[in-house]
Backbone as JSON Lines, residues from 0, in Angstrom:
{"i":0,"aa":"X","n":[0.0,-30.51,15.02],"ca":[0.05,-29.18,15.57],"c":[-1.22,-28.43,15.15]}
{"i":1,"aa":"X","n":[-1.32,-27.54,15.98],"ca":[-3.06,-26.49,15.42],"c":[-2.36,-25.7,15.05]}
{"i":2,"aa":"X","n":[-3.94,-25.36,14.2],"ca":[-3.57,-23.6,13.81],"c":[-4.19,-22.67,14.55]}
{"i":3,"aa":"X","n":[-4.06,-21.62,14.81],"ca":[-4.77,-20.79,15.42],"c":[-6.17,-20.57,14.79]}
{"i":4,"aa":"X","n":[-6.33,-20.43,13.52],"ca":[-7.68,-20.36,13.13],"c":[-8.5,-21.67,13.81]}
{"i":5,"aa":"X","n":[-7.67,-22.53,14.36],"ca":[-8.92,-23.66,14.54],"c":[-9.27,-23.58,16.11]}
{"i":6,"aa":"X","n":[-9.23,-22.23,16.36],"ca":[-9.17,-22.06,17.94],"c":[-10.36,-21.42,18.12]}
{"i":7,"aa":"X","n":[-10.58,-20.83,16.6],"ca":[-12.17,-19.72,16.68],"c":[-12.65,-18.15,17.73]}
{"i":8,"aa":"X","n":[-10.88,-18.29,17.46],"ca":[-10.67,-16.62,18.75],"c":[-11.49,-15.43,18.72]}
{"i":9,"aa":"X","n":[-12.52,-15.13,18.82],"ca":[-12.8,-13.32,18.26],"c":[-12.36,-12.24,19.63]}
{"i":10,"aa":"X","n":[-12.05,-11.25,18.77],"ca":[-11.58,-10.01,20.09],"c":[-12.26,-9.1,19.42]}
{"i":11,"aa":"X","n":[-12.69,-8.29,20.75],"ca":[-14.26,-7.39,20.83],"c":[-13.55,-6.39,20.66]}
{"i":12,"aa":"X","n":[-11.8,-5.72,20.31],"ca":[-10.78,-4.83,20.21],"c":[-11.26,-4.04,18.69]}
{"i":13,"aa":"X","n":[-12.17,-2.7,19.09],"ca":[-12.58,-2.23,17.99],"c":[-10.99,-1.61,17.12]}
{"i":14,"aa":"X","n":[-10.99,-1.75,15.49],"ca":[-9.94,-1.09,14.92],"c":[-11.01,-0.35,14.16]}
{"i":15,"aa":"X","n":[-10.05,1.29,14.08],"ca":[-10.28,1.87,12.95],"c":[-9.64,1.77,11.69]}
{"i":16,"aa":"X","n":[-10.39,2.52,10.66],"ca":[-9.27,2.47,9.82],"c":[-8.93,3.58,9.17]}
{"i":17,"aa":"X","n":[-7.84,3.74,8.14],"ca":[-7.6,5.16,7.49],"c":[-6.39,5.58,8.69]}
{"i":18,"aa":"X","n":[-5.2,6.88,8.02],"ca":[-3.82,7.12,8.72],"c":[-4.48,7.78,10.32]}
{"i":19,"aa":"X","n":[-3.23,8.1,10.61],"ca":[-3.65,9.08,11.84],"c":[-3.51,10.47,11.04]}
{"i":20,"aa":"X","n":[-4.12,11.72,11.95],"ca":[-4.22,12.96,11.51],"c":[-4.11,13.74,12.73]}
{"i":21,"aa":"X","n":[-3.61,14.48,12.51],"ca":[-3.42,15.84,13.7],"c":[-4.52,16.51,13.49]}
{"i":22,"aa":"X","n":[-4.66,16.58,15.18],"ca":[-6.05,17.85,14.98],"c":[-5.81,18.86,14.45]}
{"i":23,"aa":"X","n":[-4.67,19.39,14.58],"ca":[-4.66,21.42,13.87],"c":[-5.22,21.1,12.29]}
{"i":24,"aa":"X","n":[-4.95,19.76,11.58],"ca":[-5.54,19.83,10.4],"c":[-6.83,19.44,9.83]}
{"i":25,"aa":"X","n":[-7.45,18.9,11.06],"ca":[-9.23,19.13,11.19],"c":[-9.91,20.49,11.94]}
{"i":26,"aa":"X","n":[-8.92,21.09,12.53],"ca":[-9.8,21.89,13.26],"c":[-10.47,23.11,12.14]}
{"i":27,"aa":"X","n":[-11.98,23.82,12.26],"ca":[-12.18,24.52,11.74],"c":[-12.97,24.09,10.48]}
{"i":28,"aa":"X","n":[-12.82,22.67,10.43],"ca":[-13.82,21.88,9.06],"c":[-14.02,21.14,9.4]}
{"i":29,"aa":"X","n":[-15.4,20.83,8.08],"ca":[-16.27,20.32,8.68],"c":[-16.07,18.65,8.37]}
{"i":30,"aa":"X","n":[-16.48,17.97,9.65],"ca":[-15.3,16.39,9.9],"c":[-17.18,15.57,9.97]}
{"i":31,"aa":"X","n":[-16.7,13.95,9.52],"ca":[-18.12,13.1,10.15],"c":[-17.32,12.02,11.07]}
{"i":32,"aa":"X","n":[-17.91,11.86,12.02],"ca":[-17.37,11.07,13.39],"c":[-18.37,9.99,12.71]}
{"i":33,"aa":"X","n":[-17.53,8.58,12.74],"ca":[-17.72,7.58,12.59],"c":[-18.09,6.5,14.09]}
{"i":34,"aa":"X","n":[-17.49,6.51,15.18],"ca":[-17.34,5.88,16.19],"c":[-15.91,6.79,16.98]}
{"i":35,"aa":"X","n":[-15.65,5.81,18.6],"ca":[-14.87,6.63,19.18],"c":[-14.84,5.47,20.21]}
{"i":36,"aa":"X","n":[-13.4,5.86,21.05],"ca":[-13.43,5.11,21.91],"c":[-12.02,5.83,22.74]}
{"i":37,"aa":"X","n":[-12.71,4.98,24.22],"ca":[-11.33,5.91,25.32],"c":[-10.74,4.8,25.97]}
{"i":38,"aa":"X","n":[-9.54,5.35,25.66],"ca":[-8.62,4.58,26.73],"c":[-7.45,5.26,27.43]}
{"i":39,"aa":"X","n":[-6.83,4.41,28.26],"ca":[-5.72,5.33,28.76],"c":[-4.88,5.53,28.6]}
{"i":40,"aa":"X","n":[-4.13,6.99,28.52],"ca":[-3.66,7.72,27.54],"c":[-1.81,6.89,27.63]}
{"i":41,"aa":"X","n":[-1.42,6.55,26.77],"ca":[0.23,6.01,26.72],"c":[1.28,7.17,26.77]}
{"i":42,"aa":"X","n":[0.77,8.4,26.93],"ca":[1.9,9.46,27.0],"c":[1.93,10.16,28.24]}
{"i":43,"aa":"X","n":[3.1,10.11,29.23],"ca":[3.21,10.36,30.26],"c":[2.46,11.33,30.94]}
{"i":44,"aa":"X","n":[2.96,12.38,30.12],"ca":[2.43,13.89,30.57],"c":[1.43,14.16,30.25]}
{"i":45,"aa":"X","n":[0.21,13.41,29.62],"ca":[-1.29,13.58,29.87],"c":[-1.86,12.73,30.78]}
{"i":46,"aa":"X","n":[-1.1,11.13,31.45],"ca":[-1.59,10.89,32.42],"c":[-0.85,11.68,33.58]}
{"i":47,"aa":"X","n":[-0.11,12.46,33.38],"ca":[0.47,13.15,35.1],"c":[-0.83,14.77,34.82]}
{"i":48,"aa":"X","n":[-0.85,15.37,34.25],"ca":[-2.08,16.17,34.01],"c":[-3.05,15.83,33.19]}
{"i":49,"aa":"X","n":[-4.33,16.86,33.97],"ca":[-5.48,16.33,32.89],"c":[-5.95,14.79,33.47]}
{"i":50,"aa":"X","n":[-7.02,14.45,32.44],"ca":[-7.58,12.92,32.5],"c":[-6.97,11.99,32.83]}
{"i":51,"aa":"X","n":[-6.05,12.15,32.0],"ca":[-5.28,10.92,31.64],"c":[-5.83,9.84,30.65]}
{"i":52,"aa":"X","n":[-6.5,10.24,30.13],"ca":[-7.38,9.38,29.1],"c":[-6.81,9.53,27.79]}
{"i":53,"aa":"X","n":[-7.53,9.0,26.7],"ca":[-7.1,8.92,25.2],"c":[-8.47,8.72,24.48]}
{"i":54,"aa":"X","n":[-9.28,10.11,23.89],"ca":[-10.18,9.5,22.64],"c":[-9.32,9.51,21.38]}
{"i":55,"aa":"X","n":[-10.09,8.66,20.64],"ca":[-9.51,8.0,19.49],"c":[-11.11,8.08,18.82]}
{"i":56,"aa":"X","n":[-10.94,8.85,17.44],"ca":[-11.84,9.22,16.75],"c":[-12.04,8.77,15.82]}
{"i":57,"aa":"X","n":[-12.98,7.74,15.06],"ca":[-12.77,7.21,13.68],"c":[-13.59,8.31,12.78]}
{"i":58,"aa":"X","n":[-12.88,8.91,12.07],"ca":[-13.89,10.33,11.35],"c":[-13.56,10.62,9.8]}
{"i":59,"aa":"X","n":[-14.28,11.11,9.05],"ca":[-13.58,11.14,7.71],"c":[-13.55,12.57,7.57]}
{"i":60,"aa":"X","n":[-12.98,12.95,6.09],"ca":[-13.06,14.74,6.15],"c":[-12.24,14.52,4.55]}
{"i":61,"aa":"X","n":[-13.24,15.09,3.68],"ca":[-13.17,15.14,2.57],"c":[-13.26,13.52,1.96]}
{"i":62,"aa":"X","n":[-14.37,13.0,3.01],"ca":[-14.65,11.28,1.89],"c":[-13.24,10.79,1.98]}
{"i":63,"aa":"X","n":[-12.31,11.1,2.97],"ca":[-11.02,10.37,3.57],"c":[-11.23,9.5,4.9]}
{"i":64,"aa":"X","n":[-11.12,8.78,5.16],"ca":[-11.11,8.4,6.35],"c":[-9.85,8.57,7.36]}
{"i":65,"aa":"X","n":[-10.15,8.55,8.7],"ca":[-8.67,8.76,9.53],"c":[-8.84,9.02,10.84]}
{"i":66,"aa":"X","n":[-8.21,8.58,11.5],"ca":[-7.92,8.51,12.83],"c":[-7.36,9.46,13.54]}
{"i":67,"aa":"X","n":[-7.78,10.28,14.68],"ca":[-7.8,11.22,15.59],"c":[-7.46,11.09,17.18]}
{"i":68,"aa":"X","n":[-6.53,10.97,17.65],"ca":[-5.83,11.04,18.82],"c":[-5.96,12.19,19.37]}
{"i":69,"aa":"X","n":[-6.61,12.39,20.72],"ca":[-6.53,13.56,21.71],"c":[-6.99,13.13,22.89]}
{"i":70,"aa":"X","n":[-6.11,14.02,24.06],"ca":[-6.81,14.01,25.21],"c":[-7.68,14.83,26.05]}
{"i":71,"aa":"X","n":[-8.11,15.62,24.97],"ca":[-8.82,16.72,25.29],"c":[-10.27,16.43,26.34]}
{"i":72,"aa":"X","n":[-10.65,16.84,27.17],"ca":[-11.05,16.87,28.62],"c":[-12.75,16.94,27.85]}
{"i":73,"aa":"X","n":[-13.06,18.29,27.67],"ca":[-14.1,18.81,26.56],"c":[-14.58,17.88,25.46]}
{"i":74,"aa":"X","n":[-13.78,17.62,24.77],"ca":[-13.97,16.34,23.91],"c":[-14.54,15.3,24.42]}
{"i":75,"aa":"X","n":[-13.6,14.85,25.09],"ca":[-14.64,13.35,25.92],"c":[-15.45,13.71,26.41]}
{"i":76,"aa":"X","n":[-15.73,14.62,27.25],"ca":[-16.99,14.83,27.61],"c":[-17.93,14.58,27.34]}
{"i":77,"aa":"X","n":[-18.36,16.04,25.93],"ca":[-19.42,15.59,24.68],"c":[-19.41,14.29,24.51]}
{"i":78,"aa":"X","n":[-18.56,13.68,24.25],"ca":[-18.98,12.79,23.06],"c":[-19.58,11.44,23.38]}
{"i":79,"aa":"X","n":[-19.1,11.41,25.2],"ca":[-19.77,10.44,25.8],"c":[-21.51,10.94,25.9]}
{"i":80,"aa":"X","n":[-21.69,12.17,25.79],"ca":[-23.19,12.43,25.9],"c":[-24.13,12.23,24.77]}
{"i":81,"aa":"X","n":[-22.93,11.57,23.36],"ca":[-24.14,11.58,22.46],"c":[-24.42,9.9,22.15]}
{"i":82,"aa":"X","n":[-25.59,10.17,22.11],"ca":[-26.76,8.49,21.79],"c":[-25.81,7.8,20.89]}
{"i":83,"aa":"X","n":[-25.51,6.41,21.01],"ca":[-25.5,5.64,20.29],"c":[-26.22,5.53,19.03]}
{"i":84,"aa":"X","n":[-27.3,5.74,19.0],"ca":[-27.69,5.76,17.54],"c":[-27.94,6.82,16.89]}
{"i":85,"aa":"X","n":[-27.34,7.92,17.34],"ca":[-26.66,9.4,16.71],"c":[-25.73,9.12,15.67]}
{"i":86,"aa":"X","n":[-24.67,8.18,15.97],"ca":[-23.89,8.18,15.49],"c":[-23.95,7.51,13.29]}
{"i":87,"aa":"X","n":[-23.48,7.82,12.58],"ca":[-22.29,8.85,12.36],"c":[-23.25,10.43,12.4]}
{"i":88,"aa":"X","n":[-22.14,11.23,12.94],"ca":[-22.7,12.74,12.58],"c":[-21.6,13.48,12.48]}
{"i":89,"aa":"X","n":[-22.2,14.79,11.97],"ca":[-21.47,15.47,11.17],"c":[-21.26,16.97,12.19]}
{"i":90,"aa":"X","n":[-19.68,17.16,12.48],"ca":[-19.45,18.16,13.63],"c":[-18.09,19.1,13.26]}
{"i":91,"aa":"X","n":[-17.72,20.04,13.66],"ca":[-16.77,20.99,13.68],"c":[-15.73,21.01,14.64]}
{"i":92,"aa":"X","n":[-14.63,20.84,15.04],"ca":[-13.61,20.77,16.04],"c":[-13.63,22.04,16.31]}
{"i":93,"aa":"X","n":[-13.45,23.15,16.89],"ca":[-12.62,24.37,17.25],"c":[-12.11,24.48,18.38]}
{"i":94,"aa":"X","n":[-11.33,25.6,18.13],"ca":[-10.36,25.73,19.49],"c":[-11.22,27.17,20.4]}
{"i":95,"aa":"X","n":[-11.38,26.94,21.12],"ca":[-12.03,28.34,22.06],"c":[-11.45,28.12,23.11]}
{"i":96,"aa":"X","n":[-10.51,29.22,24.22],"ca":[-10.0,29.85,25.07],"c":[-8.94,28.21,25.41]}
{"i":97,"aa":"X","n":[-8.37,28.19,24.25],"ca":[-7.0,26.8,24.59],"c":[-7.95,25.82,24.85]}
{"i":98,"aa":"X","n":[-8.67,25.61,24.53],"ca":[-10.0,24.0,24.66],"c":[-10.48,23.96,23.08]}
{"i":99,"aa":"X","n":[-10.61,22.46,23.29],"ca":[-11.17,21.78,22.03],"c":[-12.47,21.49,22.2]}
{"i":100,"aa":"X","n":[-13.81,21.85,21.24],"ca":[-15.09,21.72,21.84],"c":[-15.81,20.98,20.04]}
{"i":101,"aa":"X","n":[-16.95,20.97,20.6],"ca":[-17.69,20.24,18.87],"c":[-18.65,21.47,18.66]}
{"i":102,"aa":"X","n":[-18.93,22.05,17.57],"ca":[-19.8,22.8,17.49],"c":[-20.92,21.81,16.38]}
């Protein structure tokens, strides 16, 4: 019988690491974005409104590391506009007029 290691599988399936975190408890401080990535969103009612998408934020905040779930419209936006070799940088979440933006 094989083992799976002798199959030599790799998957290009980026993981972060560190818990998940709610945004209300990053918003307003100051966070470092590690990497990011979008996919589509598993909760109904952001694919029936909105994008329908899912960023997923690998970011630390206080030399913690942790993971960031949102489907914020604004968010993806930015974040697809910044360079690859920007990355990690150091940004602010806030909330302005019910939107999530990076300052």
């Amino acid at each position: 019988m094989y083992k799976f290691s002798e199959f030599k599988i790799e998957t290009s399936v980026k993981s972060f690491q560190g818990d998940k975190i709610r945004m209300v408890k990053i918003l307003n401080k100051e966070i470092v974005i590690y990497d990011f990535k979008i996919e589509e969103s598993k909760v109904q009612a952001f694919r029936e409104k909105g994008s329908g998408k899912c960023l997923q934020l690998q970011i630390s905040i206080n030399n913690e590391k942790h993971v960031v779930f949102t489907g914020a419209c604004g968010l993806i936006e930015a974040i697809l506009q910044v360079p690859e070799d920007r990355f990690p940088f150091t940004t602010t979440i806030i909330e302005e007029n019910e939107r999530y933006k990076f300052t």
